[in-house]
N, C-alpha and C positions, 0 to 999 in steps of 0.2 A: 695804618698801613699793614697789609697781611704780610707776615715773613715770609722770607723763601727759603726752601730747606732749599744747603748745601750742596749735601747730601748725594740729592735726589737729582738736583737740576740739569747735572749733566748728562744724566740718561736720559730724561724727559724733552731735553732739546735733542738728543741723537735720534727719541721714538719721534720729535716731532719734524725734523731734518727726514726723516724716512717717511711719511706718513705723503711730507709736502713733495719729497721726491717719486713718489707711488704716482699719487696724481697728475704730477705736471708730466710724469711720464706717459701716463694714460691717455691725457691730452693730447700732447704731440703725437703720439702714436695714432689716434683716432684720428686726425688733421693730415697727418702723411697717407694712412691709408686709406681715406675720402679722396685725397686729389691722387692717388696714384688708381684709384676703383672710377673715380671719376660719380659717387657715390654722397650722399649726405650721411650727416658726422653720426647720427645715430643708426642709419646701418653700417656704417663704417664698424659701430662701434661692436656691433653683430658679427660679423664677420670675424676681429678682433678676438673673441669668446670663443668661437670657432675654431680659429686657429692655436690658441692658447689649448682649449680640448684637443685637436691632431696631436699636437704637441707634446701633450703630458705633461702640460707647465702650468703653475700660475698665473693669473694674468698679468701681473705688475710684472713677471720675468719676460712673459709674450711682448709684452710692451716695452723693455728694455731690447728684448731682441730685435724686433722690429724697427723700430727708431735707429738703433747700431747697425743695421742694414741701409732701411732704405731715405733715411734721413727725414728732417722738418721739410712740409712743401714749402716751396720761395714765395716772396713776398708777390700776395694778390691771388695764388693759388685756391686761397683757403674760401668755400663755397659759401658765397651769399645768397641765403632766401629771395627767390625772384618774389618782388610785390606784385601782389594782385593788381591787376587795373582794371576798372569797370568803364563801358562805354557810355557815356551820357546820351541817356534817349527821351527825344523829346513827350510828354503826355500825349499832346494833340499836336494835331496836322501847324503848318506855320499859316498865322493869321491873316484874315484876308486886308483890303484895307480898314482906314479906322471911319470910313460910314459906315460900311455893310460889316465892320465889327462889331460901333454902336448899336445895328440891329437885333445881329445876333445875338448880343448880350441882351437886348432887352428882352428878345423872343424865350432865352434861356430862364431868365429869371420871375419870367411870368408866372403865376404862381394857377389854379385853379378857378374859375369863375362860375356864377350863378349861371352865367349863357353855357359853359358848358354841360352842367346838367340839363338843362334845356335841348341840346341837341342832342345829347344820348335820349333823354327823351321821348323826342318826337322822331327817332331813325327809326324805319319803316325796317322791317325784317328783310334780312339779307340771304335768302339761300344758297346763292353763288359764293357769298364769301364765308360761309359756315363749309361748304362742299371742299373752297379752296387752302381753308385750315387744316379739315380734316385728311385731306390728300398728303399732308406734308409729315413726314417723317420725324422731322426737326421741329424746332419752334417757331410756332406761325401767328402773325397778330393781324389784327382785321382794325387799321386805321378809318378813321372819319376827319375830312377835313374841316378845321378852326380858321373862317374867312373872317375878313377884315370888311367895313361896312361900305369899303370898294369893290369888293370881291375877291381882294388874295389870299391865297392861301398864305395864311403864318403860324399854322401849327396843323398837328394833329393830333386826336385823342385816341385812343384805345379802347377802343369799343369792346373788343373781346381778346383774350388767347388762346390759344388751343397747352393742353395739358403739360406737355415736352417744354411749352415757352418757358425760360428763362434766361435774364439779360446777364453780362458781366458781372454784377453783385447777386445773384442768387435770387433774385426778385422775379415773381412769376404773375399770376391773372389777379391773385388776392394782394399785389403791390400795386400790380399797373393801373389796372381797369381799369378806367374815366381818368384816369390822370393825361395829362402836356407828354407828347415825344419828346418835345426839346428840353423840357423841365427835367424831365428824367432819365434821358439820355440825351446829354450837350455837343457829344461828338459827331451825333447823326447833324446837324451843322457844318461842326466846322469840317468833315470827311467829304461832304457834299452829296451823301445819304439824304438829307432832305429835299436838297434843290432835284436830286432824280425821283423820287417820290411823287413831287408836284410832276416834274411832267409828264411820270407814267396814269397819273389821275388825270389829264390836260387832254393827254393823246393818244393813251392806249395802249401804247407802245410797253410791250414786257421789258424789264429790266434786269441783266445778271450781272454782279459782278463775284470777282474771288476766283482764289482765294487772294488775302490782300490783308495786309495789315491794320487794325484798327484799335483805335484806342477813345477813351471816354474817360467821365470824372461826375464824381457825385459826394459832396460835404467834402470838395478837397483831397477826396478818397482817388487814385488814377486807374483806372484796369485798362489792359492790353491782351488782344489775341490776333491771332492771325480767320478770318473771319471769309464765307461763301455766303453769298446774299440771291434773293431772288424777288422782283416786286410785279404784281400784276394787277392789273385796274379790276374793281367788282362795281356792282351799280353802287353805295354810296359809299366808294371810299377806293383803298386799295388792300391788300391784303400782301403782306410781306415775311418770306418766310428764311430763314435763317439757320446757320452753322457756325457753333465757335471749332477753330480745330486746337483745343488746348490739352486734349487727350493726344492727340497725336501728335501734334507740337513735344509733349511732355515725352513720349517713345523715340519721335525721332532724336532730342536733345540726348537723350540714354542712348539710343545706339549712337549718334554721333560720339558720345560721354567715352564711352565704352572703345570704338573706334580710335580716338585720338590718346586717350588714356594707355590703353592695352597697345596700340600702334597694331590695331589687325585690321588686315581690309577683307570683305567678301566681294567675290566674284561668280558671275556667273556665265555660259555660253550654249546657247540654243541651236543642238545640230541640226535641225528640220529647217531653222526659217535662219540659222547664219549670223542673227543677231548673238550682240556681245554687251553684258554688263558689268560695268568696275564700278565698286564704290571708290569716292576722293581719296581713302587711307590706303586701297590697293592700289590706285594708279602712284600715287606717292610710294608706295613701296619699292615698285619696281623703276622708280622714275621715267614714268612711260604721260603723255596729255593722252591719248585714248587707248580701248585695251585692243588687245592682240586678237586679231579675226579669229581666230582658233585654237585649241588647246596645243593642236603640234606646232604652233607658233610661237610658244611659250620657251624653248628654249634658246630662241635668237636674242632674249634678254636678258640672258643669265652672262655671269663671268665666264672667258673662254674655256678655264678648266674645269669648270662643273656641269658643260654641255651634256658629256655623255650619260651622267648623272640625270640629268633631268629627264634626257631623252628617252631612258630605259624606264623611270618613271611615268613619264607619257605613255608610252607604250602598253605598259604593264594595263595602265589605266583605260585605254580604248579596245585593248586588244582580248586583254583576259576580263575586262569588265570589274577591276578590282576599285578598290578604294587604294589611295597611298599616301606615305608622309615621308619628307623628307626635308633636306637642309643644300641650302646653294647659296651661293653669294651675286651681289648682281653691282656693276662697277658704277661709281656715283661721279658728277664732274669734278669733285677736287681729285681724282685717280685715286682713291678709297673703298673699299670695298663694304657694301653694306648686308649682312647677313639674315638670311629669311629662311625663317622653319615654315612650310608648307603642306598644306592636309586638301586634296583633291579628291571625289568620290562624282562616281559616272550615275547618271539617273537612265532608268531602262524603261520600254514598255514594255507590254502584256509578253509581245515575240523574243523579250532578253535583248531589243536591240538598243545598241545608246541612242539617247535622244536631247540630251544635257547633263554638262561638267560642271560642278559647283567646285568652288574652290578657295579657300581661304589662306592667308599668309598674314606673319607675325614677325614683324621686325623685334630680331635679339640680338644685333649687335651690341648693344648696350650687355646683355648678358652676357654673350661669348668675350666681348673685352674683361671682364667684370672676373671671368672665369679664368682666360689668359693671366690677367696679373694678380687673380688670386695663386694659381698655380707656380709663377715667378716669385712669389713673396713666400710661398712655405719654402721652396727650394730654398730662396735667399734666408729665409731664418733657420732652415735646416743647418743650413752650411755656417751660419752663425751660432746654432745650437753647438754643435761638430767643434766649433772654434773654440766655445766657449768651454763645454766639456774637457777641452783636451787642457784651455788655463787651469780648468780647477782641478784636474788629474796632476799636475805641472803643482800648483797650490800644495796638494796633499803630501805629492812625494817629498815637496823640499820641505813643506811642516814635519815630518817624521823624521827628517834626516838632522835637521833642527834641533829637536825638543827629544831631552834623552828618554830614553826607557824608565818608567817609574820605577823599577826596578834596578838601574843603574846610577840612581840619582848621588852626587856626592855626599858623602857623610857630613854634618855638620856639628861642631861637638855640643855634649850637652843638650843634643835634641835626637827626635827619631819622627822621621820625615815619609809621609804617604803619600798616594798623589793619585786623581782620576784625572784625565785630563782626554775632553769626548769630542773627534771632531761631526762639525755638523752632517749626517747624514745625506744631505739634500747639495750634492757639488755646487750649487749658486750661492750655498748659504755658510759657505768654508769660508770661516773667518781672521783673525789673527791673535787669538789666543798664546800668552805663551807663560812659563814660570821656568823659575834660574836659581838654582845652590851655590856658591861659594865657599869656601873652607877662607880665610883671612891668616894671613902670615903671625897677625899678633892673637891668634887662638881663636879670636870671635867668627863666628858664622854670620854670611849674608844670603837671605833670600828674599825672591820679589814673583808677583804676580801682575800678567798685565793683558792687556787688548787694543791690537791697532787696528784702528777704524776702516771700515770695509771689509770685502768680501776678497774670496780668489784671489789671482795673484800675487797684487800689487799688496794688499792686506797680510799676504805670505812675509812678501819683500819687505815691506815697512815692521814687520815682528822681528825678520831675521837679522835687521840694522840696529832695531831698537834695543834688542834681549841681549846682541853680540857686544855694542856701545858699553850696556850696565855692565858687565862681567868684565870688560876691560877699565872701566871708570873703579872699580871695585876694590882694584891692586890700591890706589891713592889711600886708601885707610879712612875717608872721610866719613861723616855723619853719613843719612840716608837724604836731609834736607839737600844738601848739598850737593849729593851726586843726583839726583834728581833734578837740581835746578841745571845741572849743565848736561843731563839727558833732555831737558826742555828743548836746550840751545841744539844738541846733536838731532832731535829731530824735524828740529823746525828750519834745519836747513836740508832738509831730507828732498831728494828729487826723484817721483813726482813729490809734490806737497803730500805732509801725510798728517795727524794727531792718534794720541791713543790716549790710555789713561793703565796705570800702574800703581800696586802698591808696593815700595821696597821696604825690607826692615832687617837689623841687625840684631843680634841676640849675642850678650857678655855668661859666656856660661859660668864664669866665676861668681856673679852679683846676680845674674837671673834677672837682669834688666835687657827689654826688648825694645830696641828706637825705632820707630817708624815713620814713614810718611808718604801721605794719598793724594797723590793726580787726577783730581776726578775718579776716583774707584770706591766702589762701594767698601764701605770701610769691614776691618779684620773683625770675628767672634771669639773672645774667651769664655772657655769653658772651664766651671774649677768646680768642684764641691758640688757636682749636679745641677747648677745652674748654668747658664748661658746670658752673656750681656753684648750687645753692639759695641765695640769702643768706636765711641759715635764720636767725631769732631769734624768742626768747619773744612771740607776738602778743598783744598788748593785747587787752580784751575788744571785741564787736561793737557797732556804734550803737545808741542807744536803749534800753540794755540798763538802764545806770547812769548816774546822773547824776553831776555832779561831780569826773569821770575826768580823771587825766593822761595825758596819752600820752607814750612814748618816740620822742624824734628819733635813726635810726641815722644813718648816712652811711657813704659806701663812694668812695673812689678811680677814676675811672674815667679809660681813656686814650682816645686817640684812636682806632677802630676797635672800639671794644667795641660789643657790643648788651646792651640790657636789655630782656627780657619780662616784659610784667603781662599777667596774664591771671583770668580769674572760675573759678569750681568747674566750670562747664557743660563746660570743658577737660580736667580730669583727674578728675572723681568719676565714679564708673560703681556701679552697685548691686551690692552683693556683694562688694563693690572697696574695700580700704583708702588712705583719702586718700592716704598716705604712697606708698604703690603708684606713684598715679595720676603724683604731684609724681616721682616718682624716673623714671617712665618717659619724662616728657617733658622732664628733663635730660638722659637718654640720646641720644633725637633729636634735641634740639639741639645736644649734643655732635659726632653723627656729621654734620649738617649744617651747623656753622660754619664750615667752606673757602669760601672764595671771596668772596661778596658778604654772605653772611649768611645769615640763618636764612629759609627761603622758609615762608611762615606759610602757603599754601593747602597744601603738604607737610606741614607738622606735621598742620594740622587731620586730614587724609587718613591719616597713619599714626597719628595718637591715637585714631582709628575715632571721629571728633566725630556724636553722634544727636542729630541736630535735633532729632527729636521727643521728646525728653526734658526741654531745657532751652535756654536759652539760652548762646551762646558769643561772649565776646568774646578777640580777642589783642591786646595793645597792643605795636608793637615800635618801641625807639629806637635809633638807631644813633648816635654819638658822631663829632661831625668831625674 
């Protein structure tokens, strides 16, 4: 089983109590400003960053600020990923009955015959249907009918194609040629492409259909397009020529894409002939089933107070022939208003006279709310910033009024007592640092070093009860175990709740014995003889934690010339940074600095790389007469 340092563990639980508070802060903050944005959690979380930069904050303080405004959304708020759903679309047409199914199936699966090389064969040159290949633009195939020894037709082959041919698989004249229609396209069946086939070779009669959706299957494989067809009889056969529109199909998908994505419609109006165009996402915009006969029509559909608006924009647009953009709202039936950035531009001929208004429009409601209650939410954390600045102003002044001047510190005898004690530069990060002198009736001296847990105010409040308790517990004459155990009790009935951690200790200037004991705090350094050591032992738990507690009194031998440092975590914890670390490196320094008069405390600070804006830093140093 691996140990656990003492030690250590109760800073490692307060870094890891803060690490776990960062993030659930972050969380909730991300989740409140999603359903207040009406926004998903990762630009929420944009936004967030955003306002932490306005700010000149951190994010984890953006995130407390935030949260202490505008609270957790309520329950069901919090945005679920809409699922995709896809429509199930059939391969092929639905099947006929199950006779002329069994046909089709056999027609489909017929494979190639010796008869039909035989009848490419013996087909007599077709100039008519070479003439009506090469007329077509698209792909064109010149069938021969496959009779049956009654005379029906039940298939046909592929006599030739022209260059442009190719079917739904990519398959051209070097796939087709001499091959079965139906073998290799099964849908020209069941679509009823075949049955019109036959009777434009029957009767003569041209055949158009399309556009029209169609679909086929080859090795299980299915392709679909939307499909123009055209069939016309030659002398042996017919000649059928053809259009997929999957290029255009693929454009209009994109601008519809685009269209319903982007929420922009285009419009168009023809002053010569009267005619009006809206696309589906303009009419949607304006909530209008058809579009308005004319541009100066255009402002009978806007919200009442943005008529004149529009109107001056119409005008602008027909009169001076400009291009214009603007923004109006237009009333929706829940009595809502739905907001539209609009960009119109007149089209002129050769004489500069209009002759059509193109026009487009983009629904940003979504953005203008998004903009609203971003602007609601810096105010509100403004006025939260405001609030919270003036706690930690409120924090600072009562810390100073608190915590005497190191230069007014009481004498204690048989010692000579220095003191840094730095609060956090960063007001969110004013902590409750504090240290306390005592002069004792029966000669001995008591001092103590300590930190209540949290920030600002309350973190003020809980130092100023806790530091005030020991100096009156102090009169009693007791060990340091002792008053410490019933500082346990005084702070753990503290309201709000509070913990801290503290080391107190007495010093007999007669005997030069120093009793101490630690609450969780990083334990004292002696210095003697140019060394430096931890007096490292098992810490007791922190105040406030448990009620009932005993604490252990150490003691330790001191001579004359020795120094003793107490110092808080704001000294040696650094993020990323094992406590152990932090404690082991400022034994080193004050090792290499114990010559001469002693440990110079503005030098440690300086080579501990002490960050105000992290934390608070106190050093308590005692030097032994």
């Amino acid at each position: 089983m691996t140990e656990v340092d003492g030690a250590a563990l109760p800073t490692e639980l307060a870094g890891l109590r803060d690490a776990a508070r960062d993030r659930a802060l972050l969380a909730e903050a991300r989740a409140a400003l999603a359903a207040r944005l009406g926004c998903p959690s990762g630009e929420a979380l944009q936004h967030l960053i955003w306002l932490a930069r306005d700010l000149d904050v951190e994010l984890p303080e953006a995130a407390a600020v935030l949260v202490g405004e505008v609270g957790a959304p309520e329950d069901g708020e919090a945005a679920v990923p809409a699922r995709s759903r896809r429509a199930a679309r059939a391969t092929l047409a639905a099947p006929p009955s199950d006779s002329a199914r069994a046909e089709v199936l056999r027609r489909v699966n017929a494979v190639d015959t010796p008869d039909d090389a035989e009848i490419l064969d013996t087909l007599p040159d077709d100039p008519q249907a070479r003439a009506a290949m090469d007329a077509s633009l698209d792909g064109a195939a010149h069938l021969v009918p496959v009779r049956s020894p009654d005379g029906r037709v039940v298939d046909f082959l592929y006599a030739a194609l022209n260059d442009s041919a190719r079917d739904l698989f990519g398959r051209g004249a070097a796939d087709l040629a001499g091959r079965r229609l139906l073998h290799t396209d099964p849908g020209s069946a069941l679509s009823g492409l075949f049955d019109a086939y036959v009777a434009v070779l029957e009767t003569g009669e041209p055949y158009a259909r399309g556009p029209f959706a169609y679909s086929t299957a080859q090795d299980g494989v299915p392709r679909s397009s939307r499909m123009t067809l055209r069939c016309v009889r030659v002398p042996t056969g017919v000649v059928v020529a053809w259009h997929y529109h999957r290029e255009e199909d693929r454009i209009r998908y994109r601008h519809d894409s685009v269209e319903r994505l982007a929420q922009i419609g285009f419009g168009e109006w023809d002053l010569v002939t009267g005619e009006a165009f809206w696309s589906p996402r303009m009419l949607a915009n304006y909530e209008l089933a058809e579009a308005p006969d004319s541009p100066s029509d255009l402002p009978k559909t806007v919200a009442e107070e943005d008529v004149p608006l529009v109107e001056d924009a119409i005008s602008t647009l027909l009169s001076r022939r400009e291009s214009v953009e603007f923004e109006h709202r237009v009333a929706t039936p829940g009595g809502r208003h739905r907001h539209l950035w609009v960009f119109a531009e007149p089209v002129v001929d050769g004489a500069g006279l209009p002759v059509a208004v193109n026009i487009v429009s983009q629904d940003i409601t979504r953005r203008r709310g998004m903009e609203r209650a971003l602007a609601e939410t810096r105010r509100a954390m403004l006025r939260q910033q405001l609030r919270t600045a003036q706690e930690h102003r409120v924090a600072a002044t009562l810390r100073r009024a608190i915590l005497p001047d190191p230069g007014d510190l009481e004498r204690l005898p048989g010692l000579r007592v220095t003191v840094r004690s730095l609060a956090a530069e960063s007001a969110a990060r004013i902590g409750g640092d504090w240290f306390a002198t005592r002069a004792l009736a029966d000669g001995r001296g008591l001092f103590a070093v300590g930190d209540a847990a949290g920030h600002g105010l309350p973190a003020a409040a809980a130092m100023a009860r806790t530091r005030g308790g020991l100096l009156g517990l102090a009169y009693t004459g007791r060990p340091p175990g002792r008053l410490v155990a019933w500082l346990n009790e005084l702070v753990g009935d503290l309201e709000p709740a509070a913990t801290g951690t503290a080391v107190v200790a007495r010093f007999d200037p007669a005997s030069r014995i120093m009793e101490w004991t630690s609450a969780g705090h990083p334990p004292p350094v002696l210095v003697r003889d140019g060394r430096a050591v931890s007096l490292e032992h098992d810490p007791d738990p922190i105040l406030g934690a448990l009620p009932g507690l005993e604490y252990t009194t150490h003691t330790v031998q001191l001579r004359s010339g020795d120094h003793v440092l107490l110092y808080t975590d704001g000294l040696v914890e650094r993020r990323g940074v094992d406590l152990d670390e932090g404690i082991a490196r400022l034994v080193g320094i004050l090792g290499r600095s114990a010559a001469g008069s002693g440990p110079d405390l503005d030098r440690i600070l300086a080579e501990m790389g002490h960050d105000r804006a992290a934390d608070d830093t106190t050093l308590f140093c005692l030097r032994v007469e």
